[in-house]
C-alpha angles and dihedrals in degrees: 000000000000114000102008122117135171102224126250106253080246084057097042101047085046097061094038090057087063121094092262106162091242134208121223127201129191132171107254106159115024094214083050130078107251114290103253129198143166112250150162124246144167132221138168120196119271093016143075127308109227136177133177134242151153109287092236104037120134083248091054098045096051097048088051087051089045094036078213143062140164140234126209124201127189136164121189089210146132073327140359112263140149148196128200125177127185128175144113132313097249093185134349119201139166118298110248130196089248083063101049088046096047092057108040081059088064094056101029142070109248098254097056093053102087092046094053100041082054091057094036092056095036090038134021084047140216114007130196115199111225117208125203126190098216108234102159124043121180104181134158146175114213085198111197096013 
């Protein structure tokens, strides 16, 4: 098809390194489609994709019980383009301030970090920080569409 192009793993690790709002899917139920959720995550290329959550989330639970998930990125803009990533949890550990600061200044303007990682850590409880080592991409760029 015209215009659309699988990235190259350089391309792919790139825009998933950017601070995409991502949905991640895990099997919870086998007779369910995968539990899916908007989430914020955080990966550098080359490493390992995290995000944060409550320890005994529904999210949490149901990637303990699969030992894998996935996270899904798009943007509409100036083209279509996505990013999915599936693979194993490779480690899951408590949550630290250090964490929670450094993603809410992914999300965040600068001066609203401090004030959301307060209430974060005073208010939305404890956190666990679940880490996956990516092993299946499926990415494209749909170019002039």
């Amino acid at each position: 098809m015209v215009g659309h192009m699988a990235l190259s793993l350089r391309e792919r690790e790139r825009f998933l390194a950017e601070p995409h709002i991502g949905a991640l899917s895990v099997v919870e139920r086998p007779d369910r489609a995968p539990l899916t959720v908007p989430i914020w995550y955080q990966y550098t290329p080359g490493g390992e994709l995290w995000v944060r959550t409550g320890p005994d989330s529904r999210k949490a639970r149901a990637i303990r019980s699969a030992g894998r998930f996935s996270v899904m990125v798009q943007r509409t803009e100036p083209t279509v383009r996505y990013v999915s990533v599936e693979g194993p949890v490779s480690r899951m550990e408590s949550d630290s301030r250090e964490r929670s600061w450094e993603m809410a200044a992914r999300y965040l303007p600068q001066d609203k970090v401090a004030d959301f990682v307060e209430y974060d850590r005073t208010q939305l409880g404890e956190h666990i920080a679940i880490y996956m080592q990516p092993a299946h991409w499926v990415s494209a760029d749909l170019g002039a569409f």
